[in-house]
C-alpha positions in Angstrom: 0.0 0.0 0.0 0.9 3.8 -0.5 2.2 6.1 1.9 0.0 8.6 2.6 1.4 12.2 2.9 -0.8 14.6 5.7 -0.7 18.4 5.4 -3.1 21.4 6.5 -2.9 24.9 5.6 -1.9 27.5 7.9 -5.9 28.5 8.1 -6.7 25.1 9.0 -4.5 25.0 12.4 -6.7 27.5 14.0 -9.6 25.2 14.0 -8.1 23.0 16.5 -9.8 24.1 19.8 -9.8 21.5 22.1 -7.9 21.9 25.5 -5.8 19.3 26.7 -7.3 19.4 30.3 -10.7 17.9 28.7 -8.9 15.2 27.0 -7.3 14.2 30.0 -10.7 14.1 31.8 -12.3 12.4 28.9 -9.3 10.2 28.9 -9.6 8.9 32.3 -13.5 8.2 31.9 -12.6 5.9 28.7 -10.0 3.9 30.4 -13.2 2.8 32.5 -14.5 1.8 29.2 -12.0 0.1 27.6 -12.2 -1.8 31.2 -15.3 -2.8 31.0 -14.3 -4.3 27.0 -11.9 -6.3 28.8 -13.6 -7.7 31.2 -15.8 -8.8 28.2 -13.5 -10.9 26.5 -12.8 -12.4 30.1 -16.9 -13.0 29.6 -17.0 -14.6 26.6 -14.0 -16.5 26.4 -14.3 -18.5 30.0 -14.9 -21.8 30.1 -15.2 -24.0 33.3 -14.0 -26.9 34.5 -14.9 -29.2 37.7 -13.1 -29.1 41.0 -11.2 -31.6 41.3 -11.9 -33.4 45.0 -9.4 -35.5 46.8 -10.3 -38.0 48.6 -8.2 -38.1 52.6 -8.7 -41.6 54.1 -8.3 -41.8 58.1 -5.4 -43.9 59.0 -6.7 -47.4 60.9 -5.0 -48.3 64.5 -2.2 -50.5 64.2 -3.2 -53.6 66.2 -1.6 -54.8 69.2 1.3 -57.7 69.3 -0.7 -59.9 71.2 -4.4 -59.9 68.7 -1.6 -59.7 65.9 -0.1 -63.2 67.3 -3.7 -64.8 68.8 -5.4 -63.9 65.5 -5.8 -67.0 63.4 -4.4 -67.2 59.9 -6.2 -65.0 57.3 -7.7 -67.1 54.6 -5.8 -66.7 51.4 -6.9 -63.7 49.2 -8.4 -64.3 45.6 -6.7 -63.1 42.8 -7.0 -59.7 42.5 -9.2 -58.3 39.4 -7.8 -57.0 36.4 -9.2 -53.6 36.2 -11.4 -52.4 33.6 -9.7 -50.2 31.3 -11.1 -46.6 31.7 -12.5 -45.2 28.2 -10.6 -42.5 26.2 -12.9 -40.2 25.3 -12.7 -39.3 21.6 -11.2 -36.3 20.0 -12.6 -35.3 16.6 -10.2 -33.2 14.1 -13.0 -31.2 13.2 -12.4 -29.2 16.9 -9.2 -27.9 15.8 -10.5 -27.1 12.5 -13.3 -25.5 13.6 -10.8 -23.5 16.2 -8.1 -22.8 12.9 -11.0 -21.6 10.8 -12.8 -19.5 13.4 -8.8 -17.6 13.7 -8.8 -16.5 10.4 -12.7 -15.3 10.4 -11.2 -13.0 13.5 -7.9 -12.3 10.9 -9.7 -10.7 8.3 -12.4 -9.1 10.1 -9.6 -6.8 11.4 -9.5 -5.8 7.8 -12.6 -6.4 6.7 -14.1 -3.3 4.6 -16.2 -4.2 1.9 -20.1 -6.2 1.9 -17.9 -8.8 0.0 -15.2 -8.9 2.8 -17.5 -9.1 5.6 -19.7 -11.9 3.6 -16.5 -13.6 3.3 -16.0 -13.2 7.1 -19.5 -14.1 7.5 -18.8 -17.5 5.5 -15.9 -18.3 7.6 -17.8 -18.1 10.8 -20.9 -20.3 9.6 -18.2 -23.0 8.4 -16.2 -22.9 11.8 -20.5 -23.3 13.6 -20.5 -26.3 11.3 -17.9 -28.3 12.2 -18.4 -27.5 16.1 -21.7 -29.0 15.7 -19.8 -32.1 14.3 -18.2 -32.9 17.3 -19.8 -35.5 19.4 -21.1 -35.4 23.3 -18.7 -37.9 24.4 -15.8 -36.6 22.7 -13.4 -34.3 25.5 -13.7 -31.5 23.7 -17.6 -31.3 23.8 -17.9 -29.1 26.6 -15.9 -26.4 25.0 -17.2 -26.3 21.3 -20.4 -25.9 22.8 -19.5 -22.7 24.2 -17.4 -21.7 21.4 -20.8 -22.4 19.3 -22.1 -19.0 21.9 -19.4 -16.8 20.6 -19.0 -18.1 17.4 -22.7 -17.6 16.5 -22.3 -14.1 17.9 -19.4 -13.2 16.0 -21.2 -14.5 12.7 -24.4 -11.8 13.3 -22.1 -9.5 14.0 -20.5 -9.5 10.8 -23.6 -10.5 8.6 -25.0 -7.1 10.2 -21.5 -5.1 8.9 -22.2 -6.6 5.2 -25.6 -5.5 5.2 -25.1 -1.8 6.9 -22.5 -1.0 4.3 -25.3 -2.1 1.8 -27.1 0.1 2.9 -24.6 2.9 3.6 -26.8 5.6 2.1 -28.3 6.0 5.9 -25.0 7.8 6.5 -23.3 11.3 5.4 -20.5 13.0 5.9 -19.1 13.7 9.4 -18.2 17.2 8.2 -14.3 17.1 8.8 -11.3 16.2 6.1 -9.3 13.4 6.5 -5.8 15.6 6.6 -7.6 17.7 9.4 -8.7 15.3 11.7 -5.3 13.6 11.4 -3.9 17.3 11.5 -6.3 17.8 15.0 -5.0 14.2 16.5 -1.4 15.1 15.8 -1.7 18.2 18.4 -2.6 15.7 21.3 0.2 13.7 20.5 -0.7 11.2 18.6 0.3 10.3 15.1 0.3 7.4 12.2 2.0 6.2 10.3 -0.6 5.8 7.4 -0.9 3.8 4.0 -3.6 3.6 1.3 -5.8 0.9 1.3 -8.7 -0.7 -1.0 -11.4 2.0 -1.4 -14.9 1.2 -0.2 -18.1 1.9 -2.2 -15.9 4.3 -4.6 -14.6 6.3 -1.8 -10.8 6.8 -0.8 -9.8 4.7 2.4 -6.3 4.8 4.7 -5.4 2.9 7.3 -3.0 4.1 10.2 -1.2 2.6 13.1 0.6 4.2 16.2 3.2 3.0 18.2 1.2 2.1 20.7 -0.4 -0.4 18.5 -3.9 1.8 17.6 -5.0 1.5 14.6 -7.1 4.4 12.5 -9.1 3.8 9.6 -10.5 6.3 7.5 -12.7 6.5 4.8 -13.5 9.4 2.4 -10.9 12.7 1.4 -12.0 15.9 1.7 -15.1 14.8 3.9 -14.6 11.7 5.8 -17.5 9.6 6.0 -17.0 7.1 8.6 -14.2 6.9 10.8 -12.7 3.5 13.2 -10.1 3.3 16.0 -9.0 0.4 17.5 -7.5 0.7 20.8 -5.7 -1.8 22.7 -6.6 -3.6 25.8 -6.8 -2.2 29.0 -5.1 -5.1 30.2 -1.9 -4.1 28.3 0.3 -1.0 30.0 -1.0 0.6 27.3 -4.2 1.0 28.6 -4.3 4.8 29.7 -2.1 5.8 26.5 -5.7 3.8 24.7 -8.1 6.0 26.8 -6.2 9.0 25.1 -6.3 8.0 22.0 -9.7 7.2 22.0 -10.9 10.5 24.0 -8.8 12.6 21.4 -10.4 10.6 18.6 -14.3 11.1 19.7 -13.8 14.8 20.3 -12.9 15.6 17.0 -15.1 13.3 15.1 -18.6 14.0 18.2 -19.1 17.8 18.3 -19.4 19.4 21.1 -18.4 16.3 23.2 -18.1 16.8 27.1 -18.6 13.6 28.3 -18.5 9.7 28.0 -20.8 8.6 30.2 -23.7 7.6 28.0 -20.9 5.3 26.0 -19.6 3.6 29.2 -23.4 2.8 30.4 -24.1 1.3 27.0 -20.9 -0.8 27.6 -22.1 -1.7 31.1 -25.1 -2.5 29.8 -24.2 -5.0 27.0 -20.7 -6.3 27.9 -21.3 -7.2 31.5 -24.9 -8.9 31.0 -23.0 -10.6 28.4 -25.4 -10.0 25.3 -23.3 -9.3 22.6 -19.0 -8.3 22.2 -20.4 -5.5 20.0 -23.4 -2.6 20.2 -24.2 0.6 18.4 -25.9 3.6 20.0 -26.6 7.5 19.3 -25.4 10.3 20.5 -26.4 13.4 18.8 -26.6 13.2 14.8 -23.6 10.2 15.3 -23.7 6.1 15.6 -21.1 5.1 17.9 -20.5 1.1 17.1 -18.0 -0.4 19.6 -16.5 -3.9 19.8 -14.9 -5.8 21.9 -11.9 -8.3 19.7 -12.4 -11.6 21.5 -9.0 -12.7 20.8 -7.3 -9.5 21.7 -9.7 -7.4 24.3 -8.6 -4.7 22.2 -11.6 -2.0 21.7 -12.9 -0.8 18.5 -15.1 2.4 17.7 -16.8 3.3 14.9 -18.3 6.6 14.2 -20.7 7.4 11.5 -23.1 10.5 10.8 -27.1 9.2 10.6 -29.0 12.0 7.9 
């Protein structure tokens, strides 16, 4: 892909406004956020096992010399039994090629941009929920293809709702910033990509950028961007308040008039903890604010569109 090359005009650096002091605040409240997102992948991705008991047996009293030498002979044992072989239970290679093809469905939805790449995401997921449903209840496996069958399912609505809202992408307009000023605006926090041009979507232009901390911005549309995504990553990582900036910088300048995350870190409450889905959209203001949780990384991702 092509590097990108960012400049603004001296009349554009006046229109960054923002004041760090807010960031910092706003920063702090999405840390709790990106909290909550990780404690979702802790959610979704346990499974349980049984305790494991052991059994203590209470040592007998050793008998006396004299009952051991009036005691008459013991009769002679029987032979002892041959024990029967415990069963191995069964382990069909459709579980790790359900697991294998589940990975790559995660892989390229990282990437996934088009209705054809997120049907092709889409196709992944149902073939990985086919093979799961393959394996059999008494092989050792069972118990965790059956909850990989929760989150796999979830994962495949998820991306058969991405194919069919970029279908009908003409619910959306133009967030009413350029692409070189909103990556001018993140720049004065601090934070910069380094960006490359990527497959365009629906006709429009499209870059994706990555940070040092691992973040990753993608961008779609030139002189008005249309829909915007950062990925974060986890909270778990040390770069979890470095995230919270990012993503506070990053909803500021795409969310006018922004003075609080509170209403996003509810919805997150809401849906991560009650375990209903890894991923939910809500409204705030003439913008849809899509965020989800990556299973395999507890990374967070936000999506910001402009409803007409």
């Amino acid at each position: 892909m092509a590097k990108v090359n960012v400049s603004v005009s001296v009349a554009d650096k006046g229109e960054q406004k923002k004041q760090g002091w807010m960031i910092a605040i706003l920063g702090v409240s999405v840390v709790g956020l990106l909290g909550v997102g990780a404690i979702a992948t802790v959610f979704y991705n346990k499974t349980s096992t049984a305790p494991v008991a052991d059994a203590i047996a209470s040592p007998e009293a050793s008998p006396s010399p004299a009952a051991v030498e009036s005691a008459p002979a013991a009769p002679p044992s029987p032979p002892a039994a041959t024990p029967t072989p415990t069963p191995v239970a069964s382990t069909s290679p459709n579980y790790q090629l359900a697991l294998d093809t589940g990975m790559a469905a995660a892989t390229f939805a990282q990437t996934a941009a088009s209705t054809e790449d997120w049907q092709g995401v889409s196709s992944l997921w149902s073939q990985a929920i086919e093979r799961l449903n393959t394996i059999p209840q008494g092989d050792k496996n069972y118990a965790v293809a059956q909850q990989k069958l929760t989150e796999y399912q979830r994962n495949l609505n998820y991306a058969q709702q991405q194919a069919t809202a970029i279908q009908n992408g003409d619910n959306f307009t133009a967030l009413g910033i350029s692409r070189n000023q909103l990556l001018y605006n993140l720049e004065g926090y601090g934070i910069e990509f380094s960006l490359e041009e990527a497959s365009p979507i629906n006709g429009q232009p499209r870059i994706i950028g990555k940070a040092s901390n691992g973040a990753v911005i993608e961008l779609i549309g030139d002189r008005e961007v249309t829909k915007a995504t950062l990925v974060a990553p986890s909270a778990r990582t040390n770069e979890g308040l470095v995230s919270g900036m990012y993503l506070a910088a990053f909803l500021t300048e795409v969310i006018p008039n922004l003075d609080s995350v509170d209403w996003l870190v509810a919805k997150a409450e809401e849906t991560f903890r009650q375990r209903k889905e890894p991923q939910f959209s809500t409204i705030y203001g003439d913008r849809q604010v899509t965020a989800a949780v990556v299973l395999e990384t507890g990374a967070l991702s936000l999506t910001v569109e402009r409803v007409k």
